[in-house]
NUZAVO-355136 format. One record per residue (C-alpha): x, y, z; residue number from 1; residue in one letter. Coordinates in nm, 3 decimals. Layout:
NUZAVO-355136
SITE       x       y       z resi resn
SITE       X       Y       Z  NUM    A
...
***
This chain:
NUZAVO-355136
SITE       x       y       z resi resn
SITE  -3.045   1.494   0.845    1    X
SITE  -3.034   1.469   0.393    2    X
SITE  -3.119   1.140   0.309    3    X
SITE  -2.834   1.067   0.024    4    X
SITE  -2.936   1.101  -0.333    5    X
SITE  -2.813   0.841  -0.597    6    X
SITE  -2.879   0.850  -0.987    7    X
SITE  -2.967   0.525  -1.173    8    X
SITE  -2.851   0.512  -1.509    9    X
SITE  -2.999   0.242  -1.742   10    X
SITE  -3.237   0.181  -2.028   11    X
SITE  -3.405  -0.064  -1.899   12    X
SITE  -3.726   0.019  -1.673   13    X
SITE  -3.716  -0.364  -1.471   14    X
SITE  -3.372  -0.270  -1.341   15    X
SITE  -3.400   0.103  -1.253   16    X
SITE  -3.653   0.017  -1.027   17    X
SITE  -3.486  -0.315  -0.871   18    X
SITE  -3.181  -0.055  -0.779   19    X
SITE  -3.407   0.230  -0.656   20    X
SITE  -3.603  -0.026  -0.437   21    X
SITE  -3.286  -0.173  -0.331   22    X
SITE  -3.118   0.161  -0.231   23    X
SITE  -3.472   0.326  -0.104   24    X
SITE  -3.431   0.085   0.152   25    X
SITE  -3.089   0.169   0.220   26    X
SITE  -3.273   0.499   0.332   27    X
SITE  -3.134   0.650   0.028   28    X
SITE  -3.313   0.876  -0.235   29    X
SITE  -3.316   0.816  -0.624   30    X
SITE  -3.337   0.991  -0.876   31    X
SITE  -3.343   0.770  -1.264   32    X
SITE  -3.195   0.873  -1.599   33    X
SITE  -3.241   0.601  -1.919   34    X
SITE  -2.958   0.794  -2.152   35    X
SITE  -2.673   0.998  -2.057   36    X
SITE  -2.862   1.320  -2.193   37    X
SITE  -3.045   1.261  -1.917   38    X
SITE  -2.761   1.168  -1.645   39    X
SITE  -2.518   1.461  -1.745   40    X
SITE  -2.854   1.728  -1.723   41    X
SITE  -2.915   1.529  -1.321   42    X
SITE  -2.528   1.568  -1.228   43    X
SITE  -2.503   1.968  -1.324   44    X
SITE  -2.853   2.072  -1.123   45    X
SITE  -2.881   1.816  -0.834   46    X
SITE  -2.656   1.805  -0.554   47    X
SITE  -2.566   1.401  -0.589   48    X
SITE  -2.391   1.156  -0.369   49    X
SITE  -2.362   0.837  -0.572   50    X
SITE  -2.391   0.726  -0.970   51    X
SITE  -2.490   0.381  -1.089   52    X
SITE  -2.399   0.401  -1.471   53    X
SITE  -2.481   0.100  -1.681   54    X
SITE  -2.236   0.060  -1.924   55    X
SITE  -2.396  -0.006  -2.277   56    X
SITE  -2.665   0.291  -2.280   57    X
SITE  -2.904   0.429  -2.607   58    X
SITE  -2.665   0.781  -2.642   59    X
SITE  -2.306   0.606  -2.606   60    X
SITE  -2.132   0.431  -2.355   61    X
SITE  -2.127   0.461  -1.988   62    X
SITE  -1.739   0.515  -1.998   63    X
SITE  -1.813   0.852  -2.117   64    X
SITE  -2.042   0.970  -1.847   65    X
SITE  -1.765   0.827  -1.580   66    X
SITE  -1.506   1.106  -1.803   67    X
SITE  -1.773   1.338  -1.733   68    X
SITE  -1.833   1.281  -1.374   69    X
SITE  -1.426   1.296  -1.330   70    X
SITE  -1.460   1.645  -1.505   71    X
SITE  -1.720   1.801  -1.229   72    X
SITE  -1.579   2.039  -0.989   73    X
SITE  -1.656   1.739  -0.695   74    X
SITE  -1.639   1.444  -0.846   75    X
SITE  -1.932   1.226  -0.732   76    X
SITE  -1.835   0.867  -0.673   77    X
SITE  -1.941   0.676  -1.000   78    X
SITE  -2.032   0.268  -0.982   79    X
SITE  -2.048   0.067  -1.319   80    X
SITE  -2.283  -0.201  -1.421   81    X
SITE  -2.119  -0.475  -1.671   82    X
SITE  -2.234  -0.755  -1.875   83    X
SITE  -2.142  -1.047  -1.653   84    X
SITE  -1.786  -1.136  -1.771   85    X
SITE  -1.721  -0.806  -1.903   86    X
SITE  -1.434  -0.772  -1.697   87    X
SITE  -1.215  -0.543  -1.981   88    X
SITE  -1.477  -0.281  -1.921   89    X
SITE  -1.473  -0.281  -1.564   90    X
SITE  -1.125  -0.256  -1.556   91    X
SITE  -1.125   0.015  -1.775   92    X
SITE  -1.370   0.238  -1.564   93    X
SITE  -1.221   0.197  -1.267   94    X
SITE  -0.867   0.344  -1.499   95    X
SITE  -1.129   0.655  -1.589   96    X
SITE  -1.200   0.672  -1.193   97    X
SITE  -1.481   0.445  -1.153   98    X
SITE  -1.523   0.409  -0.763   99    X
SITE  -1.630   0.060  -0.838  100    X
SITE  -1.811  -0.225  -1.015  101    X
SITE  -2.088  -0.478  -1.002  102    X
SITE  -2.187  -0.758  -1.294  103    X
SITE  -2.532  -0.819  -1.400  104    X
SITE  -2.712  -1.015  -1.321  105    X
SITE  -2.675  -0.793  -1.028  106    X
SITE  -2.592  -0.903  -0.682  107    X
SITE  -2.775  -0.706  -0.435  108    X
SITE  -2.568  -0.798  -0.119  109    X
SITE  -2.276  -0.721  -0.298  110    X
SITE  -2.460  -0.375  -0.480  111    X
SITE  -2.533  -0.271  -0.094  112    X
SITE  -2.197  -0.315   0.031  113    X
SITE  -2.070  -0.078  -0.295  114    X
SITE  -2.307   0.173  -0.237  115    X
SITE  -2.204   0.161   0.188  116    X
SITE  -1.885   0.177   0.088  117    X
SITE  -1.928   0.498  -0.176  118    X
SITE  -2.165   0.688   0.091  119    X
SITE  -1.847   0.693   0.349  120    X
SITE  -1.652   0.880   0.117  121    X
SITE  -1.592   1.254   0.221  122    X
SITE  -1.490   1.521  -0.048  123    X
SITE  -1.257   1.788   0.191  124    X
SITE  -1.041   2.042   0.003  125    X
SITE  -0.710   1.883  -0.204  126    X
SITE  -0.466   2.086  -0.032  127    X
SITE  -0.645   1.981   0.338  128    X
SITE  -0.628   1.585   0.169  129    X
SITE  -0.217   1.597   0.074  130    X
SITE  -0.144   1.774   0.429  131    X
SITE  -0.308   1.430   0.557  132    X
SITE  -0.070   1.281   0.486  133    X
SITE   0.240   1.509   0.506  134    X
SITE   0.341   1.372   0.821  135    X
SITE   0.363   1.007   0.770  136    X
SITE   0.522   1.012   0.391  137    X
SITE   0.787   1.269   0.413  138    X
SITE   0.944   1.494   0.190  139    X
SITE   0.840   1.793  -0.011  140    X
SITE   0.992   1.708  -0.324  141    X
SITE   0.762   1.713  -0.667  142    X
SITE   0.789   1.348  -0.651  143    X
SITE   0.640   1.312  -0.310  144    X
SITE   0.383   1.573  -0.353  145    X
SITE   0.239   1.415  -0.621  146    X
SITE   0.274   1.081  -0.454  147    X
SITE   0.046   1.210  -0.187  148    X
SITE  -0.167   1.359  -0.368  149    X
SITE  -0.233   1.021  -0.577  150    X
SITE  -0.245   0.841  -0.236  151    X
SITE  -0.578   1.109  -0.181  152    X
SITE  -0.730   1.075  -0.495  153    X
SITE  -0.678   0.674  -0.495  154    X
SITE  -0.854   0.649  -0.143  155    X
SITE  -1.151   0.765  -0.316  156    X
SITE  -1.147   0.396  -0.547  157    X
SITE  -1.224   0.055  -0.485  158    X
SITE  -1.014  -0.015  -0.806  159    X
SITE  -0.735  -0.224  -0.692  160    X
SITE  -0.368  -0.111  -0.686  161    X
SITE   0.011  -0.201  -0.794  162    X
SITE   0.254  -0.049  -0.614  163    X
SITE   0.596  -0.064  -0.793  164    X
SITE   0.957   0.021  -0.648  165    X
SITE   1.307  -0.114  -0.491  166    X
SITE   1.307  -0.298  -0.178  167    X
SITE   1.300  -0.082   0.112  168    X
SITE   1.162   0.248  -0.089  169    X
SITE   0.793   0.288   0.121  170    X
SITE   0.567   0.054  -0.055  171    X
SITE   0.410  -0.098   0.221  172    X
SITE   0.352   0.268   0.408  173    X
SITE   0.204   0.419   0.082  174    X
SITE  -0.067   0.107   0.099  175    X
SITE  -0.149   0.161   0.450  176    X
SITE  -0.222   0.508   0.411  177    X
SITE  -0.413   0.464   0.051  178    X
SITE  -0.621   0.198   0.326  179    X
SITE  -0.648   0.447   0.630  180    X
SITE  -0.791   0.742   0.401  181    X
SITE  -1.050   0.510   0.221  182    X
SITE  -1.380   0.422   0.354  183    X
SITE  -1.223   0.120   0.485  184    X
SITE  -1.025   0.278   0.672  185    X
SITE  -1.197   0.141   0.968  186    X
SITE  -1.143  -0.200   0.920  187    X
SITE  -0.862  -0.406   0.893  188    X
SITE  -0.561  -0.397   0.654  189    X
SITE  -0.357  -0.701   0.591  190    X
SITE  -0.018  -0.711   0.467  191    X
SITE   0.120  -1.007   0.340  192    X
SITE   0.457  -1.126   0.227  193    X
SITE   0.403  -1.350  -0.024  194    X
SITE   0.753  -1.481  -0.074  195    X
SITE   0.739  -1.561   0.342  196    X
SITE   0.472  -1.832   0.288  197    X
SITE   0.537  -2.199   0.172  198    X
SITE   0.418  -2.302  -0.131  199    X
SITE   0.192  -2.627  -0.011  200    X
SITE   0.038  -2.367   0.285  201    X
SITE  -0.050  -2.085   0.057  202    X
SITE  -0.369  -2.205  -0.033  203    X
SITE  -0.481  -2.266   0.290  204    X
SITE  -0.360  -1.914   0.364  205    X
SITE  -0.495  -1.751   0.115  206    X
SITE  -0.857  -1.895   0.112  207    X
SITE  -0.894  -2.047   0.472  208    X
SITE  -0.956  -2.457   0.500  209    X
SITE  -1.231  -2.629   0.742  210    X
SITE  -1.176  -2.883   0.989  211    X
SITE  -1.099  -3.187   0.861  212    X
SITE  -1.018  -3.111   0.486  213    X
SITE  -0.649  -3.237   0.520  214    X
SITE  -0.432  -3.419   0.736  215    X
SITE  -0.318  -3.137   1.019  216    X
SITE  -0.657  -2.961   0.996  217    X
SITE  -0.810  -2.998   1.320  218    X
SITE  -1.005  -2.705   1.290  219    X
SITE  -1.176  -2.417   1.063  220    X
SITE  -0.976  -2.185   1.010  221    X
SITE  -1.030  -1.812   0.828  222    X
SITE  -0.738  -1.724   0.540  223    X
SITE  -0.630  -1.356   0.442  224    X
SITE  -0.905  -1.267   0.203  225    X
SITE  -1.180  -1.340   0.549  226    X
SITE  -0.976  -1.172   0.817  227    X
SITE  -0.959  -0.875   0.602  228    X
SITE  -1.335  -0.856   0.556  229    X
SITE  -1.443  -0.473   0.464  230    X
SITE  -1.096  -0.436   0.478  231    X
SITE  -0.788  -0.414   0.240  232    X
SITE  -0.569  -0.714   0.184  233    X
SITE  -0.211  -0.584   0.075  234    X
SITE  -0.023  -0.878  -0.090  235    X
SITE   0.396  -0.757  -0.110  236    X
SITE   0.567  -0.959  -0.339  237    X
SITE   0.302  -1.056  -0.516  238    X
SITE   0.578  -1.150  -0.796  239    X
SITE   0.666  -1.482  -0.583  240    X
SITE   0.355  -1.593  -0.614  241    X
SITE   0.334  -1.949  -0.746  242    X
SITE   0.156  -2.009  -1.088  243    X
SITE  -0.119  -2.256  -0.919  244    X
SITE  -0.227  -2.025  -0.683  245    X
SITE  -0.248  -1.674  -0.911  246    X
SITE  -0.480  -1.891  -1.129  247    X
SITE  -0.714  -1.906  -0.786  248    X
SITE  -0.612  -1.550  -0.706  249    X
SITE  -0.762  -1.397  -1.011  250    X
SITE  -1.108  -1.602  -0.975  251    X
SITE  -1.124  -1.480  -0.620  252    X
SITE  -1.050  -1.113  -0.742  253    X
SITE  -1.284  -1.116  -1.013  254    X
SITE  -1.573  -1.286  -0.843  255    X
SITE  -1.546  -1.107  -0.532  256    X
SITE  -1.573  -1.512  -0.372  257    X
SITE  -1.336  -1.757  -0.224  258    X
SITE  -1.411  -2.124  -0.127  259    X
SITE  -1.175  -2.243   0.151  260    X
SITE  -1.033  -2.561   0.120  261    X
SITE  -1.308  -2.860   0.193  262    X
SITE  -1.609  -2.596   0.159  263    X
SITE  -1.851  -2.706  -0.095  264    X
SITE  -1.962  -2.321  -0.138  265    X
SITE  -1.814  -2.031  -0.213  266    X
SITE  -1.797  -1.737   0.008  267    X
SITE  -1.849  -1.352  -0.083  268    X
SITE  -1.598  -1.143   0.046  269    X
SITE  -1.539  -0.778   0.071  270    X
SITE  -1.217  -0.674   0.054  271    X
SITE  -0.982  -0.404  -0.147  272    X
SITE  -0.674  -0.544  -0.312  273    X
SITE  -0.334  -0.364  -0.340  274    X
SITE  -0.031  -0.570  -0.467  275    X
SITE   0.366  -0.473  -0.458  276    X
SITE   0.665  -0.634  -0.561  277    X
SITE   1.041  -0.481  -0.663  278    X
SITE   1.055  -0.704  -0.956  279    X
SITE   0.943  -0.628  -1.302  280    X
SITE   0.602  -0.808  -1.345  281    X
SITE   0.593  -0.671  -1.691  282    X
SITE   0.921  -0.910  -1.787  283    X
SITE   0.774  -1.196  -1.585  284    X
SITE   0.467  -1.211  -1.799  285    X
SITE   0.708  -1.241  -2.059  286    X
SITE   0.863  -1.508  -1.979  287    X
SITE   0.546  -1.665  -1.835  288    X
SITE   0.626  -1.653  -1.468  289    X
SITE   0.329  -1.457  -1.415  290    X
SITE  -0.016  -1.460  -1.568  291    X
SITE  -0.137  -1.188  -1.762  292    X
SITE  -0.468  -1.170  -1.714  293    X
SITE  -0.366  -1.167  -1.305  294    X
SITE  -0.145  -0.863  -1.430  295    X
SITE  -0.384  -0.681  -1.573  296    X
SITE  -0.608  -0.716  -1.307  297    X
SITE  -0.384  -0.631  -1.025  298    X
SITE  -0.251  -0.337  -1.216  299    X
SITE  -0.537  -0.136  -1.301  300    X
SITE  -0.344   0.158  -1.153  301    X
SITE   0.003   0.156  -1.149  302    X
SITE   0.187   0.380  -0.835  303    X
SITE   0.563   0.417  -0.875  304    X
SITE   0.729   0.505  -0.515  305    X
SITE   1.038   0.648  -0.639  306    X
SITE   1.405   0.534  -0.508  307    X
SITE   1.538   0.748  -0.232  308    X
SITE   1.848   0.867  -0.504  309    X
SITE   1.623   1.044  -0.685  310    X
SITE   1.496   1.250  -0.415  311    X
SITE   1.800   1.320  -0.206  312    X
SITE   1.594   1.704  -0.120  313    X
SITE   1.448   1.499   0.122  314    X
SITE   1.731   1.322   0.328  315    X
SITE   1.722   1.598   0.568  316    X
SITE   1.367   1.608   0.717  317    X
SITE   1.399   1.187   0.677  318    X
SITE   1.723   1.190   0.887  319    X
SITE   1.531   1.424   1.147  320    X
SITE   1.225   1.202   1.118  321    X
SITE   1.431   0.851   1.193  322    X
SITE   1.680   1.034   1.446  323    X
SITE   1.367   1.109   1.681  324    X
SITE   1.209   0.712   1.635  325    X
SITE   1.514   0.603   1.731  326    X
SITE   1.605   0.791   2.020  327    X
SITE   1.280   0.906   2.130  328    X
SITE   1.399   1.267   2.218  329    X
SITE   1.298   1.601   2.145  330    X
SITE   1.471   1.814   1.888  331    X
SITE   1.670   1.971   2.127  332    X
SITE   1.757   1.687   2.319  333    X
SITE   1.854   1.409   1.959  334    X
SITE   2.188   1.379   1.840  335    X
SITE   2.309   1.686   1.574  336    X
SITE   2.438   1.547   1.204  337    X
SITE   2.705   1.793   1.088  338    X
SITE   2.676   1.924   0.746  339    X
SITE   2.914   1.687   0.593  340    X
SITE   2.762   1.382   0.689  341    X
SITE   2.407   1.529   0.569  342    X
SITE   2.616   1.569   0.228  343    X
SITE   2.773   1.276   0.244  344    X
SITE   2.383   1.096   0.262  345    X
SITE   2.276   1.347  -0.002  346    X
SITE   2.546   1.201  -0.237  347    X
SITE   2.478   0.833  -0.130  348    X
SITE   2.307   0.596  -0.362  349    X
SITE   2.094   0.376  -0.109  350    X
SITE   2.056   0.083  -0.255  351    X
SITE   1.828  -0.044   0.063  352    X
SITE   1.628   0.290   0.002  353    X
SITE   1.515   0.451   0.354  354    X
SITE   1.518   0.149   0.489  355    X
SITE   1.924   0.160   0.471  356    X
SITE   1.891   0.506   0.539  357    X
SITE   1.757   0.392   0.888  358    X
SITE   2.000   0.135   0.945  359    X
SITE   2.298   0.342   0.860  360    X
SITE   2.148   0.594   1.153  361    X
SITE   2.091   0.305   1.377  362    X
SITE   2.463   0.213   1.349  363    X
SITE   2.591   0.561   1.344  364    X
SITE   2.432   0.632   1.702  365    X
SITE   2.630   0.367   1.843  366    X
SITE   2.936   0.478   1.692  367    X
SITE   2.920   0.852   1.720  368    X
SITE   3.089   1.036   2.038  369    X
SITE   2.773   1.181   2.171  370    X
SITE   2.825   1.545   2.033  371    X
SITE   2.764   1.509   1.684  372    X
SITE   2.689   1.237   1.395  373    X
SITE   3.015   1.299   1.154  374    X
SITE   3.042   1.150   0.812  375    X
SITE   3.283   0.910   0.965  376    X
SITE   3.042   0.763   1.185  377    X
SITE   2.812   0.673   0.900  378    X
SITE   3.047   0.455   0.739  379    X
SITE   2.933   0.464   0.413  380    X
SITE   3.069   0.285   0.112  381    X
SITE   3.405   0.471  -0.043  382    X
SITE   3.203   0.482  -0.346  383    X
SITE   2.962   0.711  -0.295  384    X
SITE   2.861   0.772  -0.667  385    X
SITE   2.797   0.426  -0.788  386    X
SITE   2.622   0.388  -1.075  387    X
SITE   2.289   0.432  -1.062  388    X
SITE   2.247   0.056  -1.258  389    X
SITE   2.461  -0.194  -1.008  390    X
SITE   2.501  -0.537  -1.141  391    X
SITE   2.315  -0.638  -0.772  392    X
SITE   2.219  -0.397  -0.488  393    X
SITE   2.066  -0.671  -0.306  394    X
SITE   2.425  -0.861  -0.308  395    X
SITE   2.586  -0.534  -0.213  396    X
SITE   2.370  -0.415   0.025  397    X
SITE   2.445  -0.736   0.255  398    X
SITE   2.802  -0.726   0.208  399    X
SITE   2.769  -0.363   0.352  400    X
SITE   2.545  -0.484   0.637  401    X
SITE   2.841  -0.732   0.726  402    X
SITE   3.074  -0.516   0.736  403    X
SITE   2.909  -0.268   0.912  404    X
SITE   2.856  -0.496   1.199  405    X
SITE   3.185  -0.562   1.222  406    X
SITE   3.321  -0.227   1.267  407    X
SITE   3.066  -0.227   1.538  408    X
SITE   3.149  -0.526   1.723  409    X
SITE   3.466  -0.432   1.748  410    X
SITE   3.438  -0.068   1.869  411    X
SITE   3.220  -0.230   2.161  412    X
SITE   3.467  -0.503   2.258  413    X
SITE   3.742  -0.275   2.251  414    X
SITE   3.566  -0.014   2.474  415    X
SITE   3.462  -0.284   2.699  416    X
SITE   3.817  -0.439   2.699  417    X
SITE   3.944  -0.091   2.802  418    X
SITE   3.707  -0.010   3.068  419    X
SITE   3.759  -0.406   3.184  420    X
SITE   3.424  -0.528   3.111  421    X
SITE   3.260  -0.234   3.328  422    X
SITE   2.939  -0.177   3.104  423    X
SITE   2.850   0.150   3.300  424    X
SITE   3.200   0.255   3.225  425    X
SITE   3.214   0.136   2.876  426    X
SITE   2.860   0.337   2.783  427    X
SITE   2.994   0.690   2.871  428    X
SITE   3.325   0.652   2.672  429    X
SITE   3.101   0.546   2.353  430    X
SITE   2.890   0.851   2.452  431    X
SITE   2.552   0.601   2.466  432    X
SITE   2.328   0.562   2.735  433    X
SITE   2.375   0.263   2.966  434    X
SITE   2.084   0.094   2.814  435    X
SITE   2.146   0.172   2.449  436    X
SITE   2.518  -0.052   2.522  437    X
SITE   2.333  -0.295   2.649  438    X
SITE   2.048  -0.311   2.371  439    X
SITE   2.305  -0.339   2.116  440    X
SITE   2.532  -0.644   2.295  441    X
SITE   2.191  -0.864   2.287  442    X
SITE   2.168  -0.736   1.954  443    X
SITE   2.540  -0.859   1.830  444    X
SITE   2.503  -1.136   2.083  445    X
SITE   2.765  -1.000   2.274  446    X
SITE   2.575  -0.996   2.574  447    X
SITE   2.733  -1.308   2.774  448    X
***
């Protein structure tokens, strides 16, 4: 089997041969280059895996041999060197498509894991890479096509991730498949809501505490950034995130180290970071909610998952797609939606994004009469063209929810009060199953 071949790019003699030590013991071959003359004449005649570019070099500046690398036909993943501290120029590499980073004085546990990490990385075909993920992020709308095709090309980073969009529009799916096509895919990926953790336990969380360190902690105990070691931590609504603890959240980003509560050292850690929120963190760092230095270091790439309005080409194959969760049939076997209530969706603002789109299907298969979904049994807002700027979807969204449940708890009592409490009975005039009646009683706690 090829050994790998990486190019070392630096100036200095001492630290070319520290890395090519380093990775010849990795079982890797080197190859050196002390200008980028000499690294752009290596990447167009050798057949490379892996680039370690320092960044301040005799000819210019290593940014420009990461543009260059970005320009080959295969892009070969491309680590930086910085000045300890440097972290502008990191950031900005891994913006050109910099797999990754490492500060001098350089860290050889942590350089290993980088280059372990870069060597997993397969190059297949762009059009095989977006048809990865077809089937999990529906819809074949521009929008989502070059979603996915983002997703592909940011699996290939390290550089860590904000995902922006509405509550309910896919955030949290488009981070776990960013995760499951990276080399870490085969670890584990975290997802945390950040606005679901008290404020006094978030450190603890966060960073782990040991036994002893405070009243309550009767044992050691591992936080988010250890359990998802060689993983990917995903942090949603990173925006609730108290000022105290982004301060401790940046230090553990940038150093790549935590120290858990009561530890008198700090810890390396391994771990990809993608962040997501549905507020605006560019207003909160206005009004100094939110800390921009944290901001500009979780946002070194910024992925916008679009609201499901402005992709309504796509309703169809979603409706399909939820139908068959929900009911677990076979397309011949799940409920039809007529071609009015598909419109009806189409023109439909979603406010809750697929999310609603799921609950409005969940309701409507209790409600329809086991031929056909109609736009009646959607019950959708009379005002289906709402502007697209409502004073506050979250507001409206629960009012819906309310009264959707309503309309449902009554159509179930009233079947049941005309088929005197026979359930059996009560299920085949509703056109459900016996167990779906009885699923949705417990549900409504209506079920005594």
């Amino acid at each position: 089997m090829k050994k790998p071949l990486a190019l070392i790019v630096d100036d200095e003699p001492d630290i070319r041969e520290l890395l090519e030590i380093t990775l010849n013991r990795m079982d890797i071959q080197t190859c050196g280059a002390e200008n980028i003359a000499q690294a752009k004449a290596l990447l167009q005649h050798k057949a490379l895996d892996l680039c370690l570019t320092d960044m301040k070099l005799p000819d210019g500046n290593g940014l420009e041999l990461v543009d260059f690398i970005q320009a080959l036909r295969i892009p070969v993943p491309v680590a930086v060197i910085t000045a300890h501290g440097n972290m502008e120029s990191a950031i900005l590499a891994m913006k050109k498509g910099a797999f990754d980073f490492v500060s001098k004085p350089v860290d050889l546990s942590a350089l290993k894991l980088l280059v372990s990490n870069a060597l997993k990385l397969s190059v297949p075909l762009p059009i095989a890479k977006e048809r990865r993920t077809r089937h999990l992020l529906l819809g074949e709308s521009a929008i989502m096509r070059e979603i996915r095709s983002k997703i592909n090309k940011l699996a290939r980073s390290q550089a860590p991730v904000y995902i922006s969009g509405e509550s309910g529009s896919g955030k949290e799916l488009v981070a776990k498949l960013i995760h499951q096509q990276s080399s870490r895919g085969d670890h584990a990926f975290i997802a945390i809501n950040c606005g679901a953790i008290p404020p006094d336990l978030m450190e603890s969380e966060f960073f782990g505490h040991k036994k002893g360190s405070f009243t309550g902690a009767i044992r050691d105990k591992k936080g988010f950034f250890q359990a998802a070691e060689g993983g990917t931590l995903f942090l949603d609504e990173i925006a609730d995130l108290p000022l105290p603890l982004q301060v401790k959240l940046l230090r553990a980003i940038q150093e790549k180290k935590i120290r858990p509560i009561g530890d008198s050292q700090e810890i390396p850690v391994d771990i990809r970071l993608l962040s997501a929120t549905h507020r605006n963190l560019g207003d909160m760092v206005k009004d100094g909610s939110f800390r921009q230095d944290l901001y500009y270091r979780i946002n070194v790439i910024d992925l916008h998952v679009p609201p499901l309005r402005e992709r309504p080409g796509d309703i169809p194959v979603l409706v399909d797609h939820i139908l068959a969760k929900l009911t677990g049939a076979g397309k011949q076997d799940r409920p039809s939606v007529s071609t009015a209530a598909l419109a009806a969706l189409q023109r439909y603002r979603f406010p809750g994004n697929v999310r609603e789109l799921e609950n409005i299907l969940e309701r409507a298969l209790a409600l329809y009469d086991g031929c056909s979904i109609e736009s009646g049994d959607l019950n959708l807002p009379i005002d289906e063209q709402a502007p697209a700027e409502a004073p506050n979807y979250n507001s409206a969204l629960e009012v819906l929810e309310d009264h959707l449940e309503n309309v449902e708890r009554k159509t179930l009592a009233l079947a049941l009060e005309e088929n005197e409490w026979d359930k059996t009975a009560a299920a085949k005039q509703l056109g459900l199953s016996f167990r779906s009646l009885c699923y949705r009683l417990k549900k409504l706690n209506m079920d005594s």
